[in-house]
C-alpha positions in Angstrom: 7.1 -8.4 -12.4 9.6 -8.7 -15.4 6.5 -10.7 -17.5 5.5 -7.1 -18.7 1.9 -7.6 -17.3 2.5 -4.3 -15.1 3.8 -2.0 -18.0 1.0 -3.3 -20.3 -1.2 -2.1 -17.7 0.4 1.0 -17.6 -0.1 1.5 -21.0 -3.3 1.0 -20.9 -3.9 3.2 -17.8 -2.1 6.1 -18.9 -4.2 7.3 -21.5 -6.9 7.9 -18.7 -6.2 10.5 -16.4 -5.6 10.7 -12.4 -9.1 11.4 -11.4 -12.6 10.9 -12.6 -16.6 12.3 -11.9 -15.3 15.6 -10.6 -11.8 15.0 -8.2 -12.1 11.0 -7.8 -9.0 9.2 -7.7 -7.5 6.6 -10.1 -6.7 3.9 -8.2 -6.1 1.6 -11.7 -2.0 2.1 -11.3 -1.7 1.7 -7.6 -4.3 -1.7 -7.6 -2.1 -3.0 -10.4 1.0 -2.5 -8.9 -0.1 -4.2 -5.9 -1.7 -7.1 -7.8 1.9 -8.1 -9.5 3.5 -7.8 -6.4 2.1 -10.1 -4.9 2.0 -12.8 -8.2 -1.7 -12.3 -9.6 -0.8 -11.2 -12.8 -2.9 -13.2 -13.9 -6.2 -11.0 -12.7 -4.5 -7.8 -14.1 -6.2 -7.0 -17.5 -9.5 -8.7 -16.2 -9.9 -6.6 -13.5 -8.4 -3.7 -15.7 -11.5 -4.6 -18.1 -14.0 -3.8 -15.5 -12.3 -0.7 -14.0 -11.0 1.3 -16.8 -14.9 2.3 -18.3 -15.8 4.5 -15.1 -11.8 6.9 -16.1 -11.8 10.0 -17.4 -9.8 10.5 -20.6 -6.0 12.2 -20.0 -6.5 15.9 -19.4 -4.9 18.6 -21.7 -2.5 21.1 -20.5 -3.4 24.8 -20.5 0.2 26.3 -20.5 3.3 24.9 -19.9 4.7 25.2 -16.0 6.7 27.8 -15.3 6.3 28.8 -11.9 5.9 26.1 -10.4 5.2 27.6 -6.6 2.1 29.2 -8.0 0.6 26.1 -10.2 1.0 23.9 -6.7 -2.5 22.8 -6.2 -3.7 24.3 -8.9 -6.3 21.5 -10.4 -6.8 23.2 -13.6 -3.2 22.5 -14.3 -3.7 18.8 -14.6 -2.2 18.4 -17.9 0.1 21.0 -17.4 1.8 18.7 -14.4 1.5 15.6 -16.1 3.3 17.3 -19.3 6.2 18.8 -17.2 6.9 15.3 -15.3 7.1 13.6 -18.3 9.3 16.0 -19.7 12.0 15.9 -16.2 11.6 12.2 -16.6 12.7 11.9 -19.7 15.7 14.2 -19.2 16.7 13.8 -15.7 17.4 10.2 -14.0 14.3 9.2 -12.1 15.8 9.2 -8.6 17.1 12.5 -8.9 13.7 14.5 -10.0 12.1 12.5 -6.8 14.7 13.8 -4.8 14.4 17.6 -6.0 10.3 16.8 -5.7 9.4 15.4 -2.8 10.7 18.0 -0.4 8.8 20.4 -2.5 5.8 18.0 -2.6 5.5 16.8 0.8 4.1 19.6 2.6 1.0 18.8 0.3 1.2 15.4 1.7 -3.2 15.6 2.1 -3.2 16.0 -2.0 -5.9 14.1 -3.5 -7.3 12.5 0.3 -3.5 11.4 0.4 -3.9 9.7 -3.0 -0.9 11.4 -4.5 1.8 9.9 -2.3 0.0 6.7 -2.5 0.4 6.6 -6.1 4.3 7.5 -6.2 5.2 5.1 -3.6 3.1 2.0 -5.4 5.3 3.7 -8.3 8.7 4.0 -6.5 8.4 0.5 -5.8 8.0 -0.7 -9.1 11.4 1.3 -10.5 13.1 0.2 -7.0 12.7 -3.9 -7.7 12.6 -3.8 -11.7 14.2 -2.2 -15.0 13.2 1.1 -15.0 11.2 0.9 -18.5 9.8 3.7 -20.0 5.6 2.6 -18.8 7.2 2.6 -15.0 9.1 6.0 -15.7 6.0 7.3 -17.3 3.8 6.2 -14.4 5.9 7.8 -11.4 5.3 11.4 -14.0 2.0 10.9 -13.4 1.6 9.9 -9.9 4.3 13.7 -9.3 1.9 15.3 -11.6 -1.7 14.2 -9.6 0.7 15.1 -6.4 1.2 18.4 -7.4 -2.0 19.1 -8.9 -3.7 18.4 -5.6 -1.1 19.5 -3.6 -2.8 19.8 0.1 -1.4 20.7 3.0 -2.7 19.0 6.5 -3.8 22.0 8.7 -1.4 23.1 11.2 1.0 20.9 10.0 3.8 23.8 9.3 3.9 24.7 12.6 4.7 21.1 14.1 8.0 21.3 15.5 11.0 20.4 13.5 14.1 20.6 15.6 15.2 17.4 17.4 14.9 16.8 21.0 17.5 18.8 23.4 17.5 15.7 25.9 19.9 13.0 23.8 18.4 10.5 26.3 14.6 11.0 25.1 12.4 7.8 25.1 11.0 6.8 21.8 8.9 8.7 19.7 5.5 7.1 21.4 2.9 6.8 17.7 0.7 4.6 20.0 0.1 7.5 22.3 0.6 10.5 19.9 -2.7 8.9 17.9 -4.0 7.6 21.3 -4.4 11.1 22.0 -6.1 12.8 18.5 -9.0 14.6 18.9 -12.1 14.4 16.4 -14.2 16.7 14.5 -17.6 17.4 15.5 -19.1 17.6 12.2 -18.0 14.3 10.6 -20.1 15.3 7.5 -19.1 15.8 3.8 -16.1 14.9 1.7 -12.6 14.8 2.7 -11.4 18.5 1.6 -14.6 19.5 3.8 -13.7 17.7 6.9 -10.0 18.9 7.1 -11.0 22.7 6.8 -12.5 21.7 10.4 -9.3 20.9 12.0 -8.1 24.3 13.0 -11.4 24.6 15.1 -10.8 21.8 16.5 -9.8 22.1 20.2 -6.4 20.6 20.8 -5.5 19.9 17.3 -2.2 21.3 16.8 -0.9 20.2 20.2 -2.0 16.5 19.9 -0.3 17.1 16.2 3.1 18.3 17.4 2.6 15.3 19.8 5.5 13.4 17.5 9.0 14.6 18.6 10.9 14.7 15.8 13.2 11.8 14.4 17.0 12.4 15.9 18.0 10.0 13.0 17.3 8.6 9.8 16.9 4.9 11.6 14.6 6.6 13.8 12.5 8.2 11.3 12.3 4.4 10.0 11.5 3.3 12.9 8.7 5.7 13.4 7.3 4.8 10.0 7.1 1.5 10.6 5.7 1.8 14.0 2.8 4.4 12.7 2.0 1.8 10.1 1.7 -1.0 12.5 -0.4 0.9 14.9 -2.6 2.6 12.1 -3.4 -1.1 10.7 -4.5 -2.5 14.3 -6.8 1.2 14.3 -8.4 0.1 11.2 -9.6 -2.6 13.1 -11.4 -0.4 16.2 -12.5 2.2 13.7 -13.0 0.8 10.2 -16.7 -0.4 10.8 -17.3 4.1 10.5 -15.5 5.0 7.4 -14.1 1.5 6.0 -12.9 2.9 2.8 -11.4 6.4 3.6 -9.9 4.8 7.2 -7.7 2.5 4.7 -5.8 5.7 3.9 -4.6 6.5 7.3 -2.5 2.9 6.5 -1.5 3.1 3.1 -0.4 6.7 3.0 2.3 6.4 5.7 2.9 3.0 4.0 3.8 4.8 1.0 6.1 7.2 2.3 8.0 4.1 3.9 8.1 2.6 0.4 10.0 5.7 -0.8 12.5 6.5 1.8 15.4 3.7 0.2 15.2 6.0 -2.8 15.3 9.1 -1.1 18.4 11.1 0.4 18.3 9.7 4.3 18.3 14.1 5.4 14.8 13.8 3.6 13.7 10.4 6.1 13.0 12.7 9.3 10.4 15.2 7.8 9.3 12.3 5.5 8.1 11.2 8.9 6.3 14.4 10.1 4.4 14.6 7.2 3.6 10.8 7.0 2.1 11.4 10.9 0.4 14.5 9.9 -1.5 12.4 7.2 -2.5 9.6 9.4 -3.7 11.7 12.3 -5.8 13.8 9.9 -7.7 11.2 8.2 -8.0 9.6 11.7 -9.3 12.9 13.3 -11.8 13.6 10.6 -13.3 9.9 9.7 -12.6 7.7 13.3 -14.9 8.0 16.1 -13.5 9.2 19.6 -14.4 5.5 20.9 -13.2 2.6 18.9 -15.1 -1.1 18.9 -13.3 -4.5 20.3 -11.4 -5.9 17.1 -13.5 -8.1 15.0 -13.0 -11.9 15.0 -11.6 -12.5 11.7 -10.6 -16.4 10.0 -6.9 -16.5 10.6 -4.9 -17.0 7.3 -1.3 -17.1 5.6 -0.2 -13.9 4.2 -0.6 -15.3 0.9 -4.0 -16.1 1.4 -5.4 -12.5 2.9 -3.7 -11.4 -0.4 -5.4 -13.9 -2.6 -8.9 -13.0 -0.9 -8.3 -9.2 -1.6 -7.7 -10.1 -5.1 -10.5 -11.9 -5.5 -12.6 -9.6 -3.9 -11.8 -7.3 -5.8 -12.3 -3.3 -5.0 -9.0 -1.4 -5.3 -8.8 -0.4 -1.5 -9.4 -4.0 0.0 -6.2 -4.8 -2.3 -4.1 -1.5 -1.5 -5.1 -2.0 2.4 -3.9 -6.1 1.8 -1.0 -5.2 0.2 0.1 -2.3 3.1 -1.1 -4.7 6.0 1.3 -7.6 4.4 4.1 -5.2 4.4 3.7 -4.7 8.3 3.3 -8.3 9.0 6.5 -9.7 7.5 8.7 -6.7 9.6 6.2 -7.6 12.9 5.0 -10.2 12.5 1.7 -9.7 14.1 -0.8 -11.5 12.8 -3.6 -9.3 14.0 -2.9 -7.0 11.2 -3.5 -10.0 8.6 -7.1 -9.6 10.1 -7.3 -5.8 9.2 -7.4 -6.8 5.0 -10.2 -9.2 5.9 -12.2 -6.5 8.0 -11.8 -4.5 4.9 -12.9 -7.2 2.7 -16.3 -7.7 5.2 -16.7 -3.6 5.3 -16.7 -2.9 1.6 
């Protein structure tokens, strides 16, 4: 990604703000990012061309951020967040504001339908692999700023445990049965900030939430992250035909936070994990039925390939769903998760 087609895209992105027609998220910055990666630079500005007419323009700041406990979630403060982020970025080493951040930001981890981690871990990874230039540095202020401004917690999610297990002997941490196990919502009407007031009525929420023992270790809380991506890909598959474009979030946000975790202090990689399950079970108890469907036949293809379809198709989540599902594949290696982009690419 050193051609500069990702920070010209920045550029152009970042006069537009993080959401648009009311609370909307800009997916412009995390598509891009994904559509380097994976060498189709070449579609960037054209598909940039298309998408940047439906943004809003950047939003302006009311008053500077003070306080910052009481401007979490606050919406209005928009510009206020953006301003401040730019303003630590440019005086603080990148790595160094994310690690005072994200323990501050990642009890909101539902900000935005999840879109707020999203966007800092497509933005993580491009100051991980590259020179951090001042577009990249400017787009991870953003992505902190549309995190804070949404900041969300997932209901009942403070009161999961946190302590690790008393029995050093404990099994593993068991993601296929902790989601195996979520209960739904009855009502599954109405947006996503409507939907996840429901949970606390929800009969056997919080248990099935604290379901997840705690990581012992920061390989553990690795592991766990890469197995709740693994199985939240295969779900996509039994439940994506109901809600194909907000199920894709139950993958990439845990994706995200997996993305993150090299750059973060490894005492942050445990409750990185706890929040990264409270995200996925959430969007899994409020959009998936309670009975999934056999997994679709889908045309087998090389990684490459299931990437180059996404691009071509087009819409931002086929290509952020691609781009998590690839991820998966090359630690698994199951190719069933190859056939999850496709689904997507079928669905939407």
């Amino acid at each position: 990604m050193s051609d500069g087609i990702l920070d010209e895209a920045y550029e152009r992105l970042h006069r537009t703000g993080p959401e648009f027609e009311g609370w909307l998220s800009n997916h412009g910055p995390m598509a891009v990012e994904a559509l380097t990666r994976h060498g189709h630079q070449q579609q960037v500005h054209r598909w940039l061309d298309d998408y940047l007419g439906r943004l809003d323009e950047l939003p302006r700041g009311l008053h500077p951020i003070t306080d910052w406990r009481s401007a979490l979630g606050d919406a209005k403060r928009a510009g206020d967040w953006l301003t401040y982020f730019d303003r630590q970025l440019r005086e603080h080493p990148w790595r160094d504001v994310l690690g005072t951040w994200w323990p501050r930001l990642l009890p909101g981890i539902a900000a935005g339908a999840t879109h707020g981690v999203i966007r800092v871990g497509h933005a993580v990874r491009a100051l991980e692999t590259d020179d951090p230039t001042p577009q990249r540095l400017t787009e991870l202020g953003q992505a902190l700023g549309y995190w804070a401004a949404r900041w969300q917690p997932v209901p009942g999610a403070d009161r999961m445990p946190t302590d690790l297990p008393s029995d050093p002997s404990a099994g593993p941490q068991h993601v296929d049965a902790a989601l195996a196990g979520l209960p739904r919502i009855d009502d599954q009407s109405g947006g996503v900030r409507d939907r996840l007031k429901r949970l606390p009525g929800v009969p056997g929420w919080e248990p099935a939430l604290a379901a997840l023992r705690p990581a012992r270790s920061p390989a553990e809380a690795a592991q766990g992250l890469t197995a709740l991506v693994h199985r939240a890909g295969l779900d996509y598959l039994r439940f994506g035909h109901t809600e194909p474009v907000m199920l894709v979030h139950a993958v990439t946000a845990p994706t995200a936070v997996l993305r993150t975790l090299p750059a973060l202090d490894r005492a942050l990689w445990a409750p990185s994990l706890a929040a990264a399950w409270a995200a996925t079970a959430a969007m899994t108890a409020v959009y998936a039925p309670a009975d999934g469907i056999a997994p679709p036949t889908v045309t087998a293809a090389s990684p490459a390939e299931v990437f180059a379809r996404a691009a071509r198709h087009g819409d931002e989540h086929v290509v952020k769903l691609a781009d998590a599902v690839l991820d998966a594949h090359a630690v698994s290696g199951d190719d069933r998760l190859l056939a999850a982009a496709g689904y997507a690419g079928q669905l939407i």
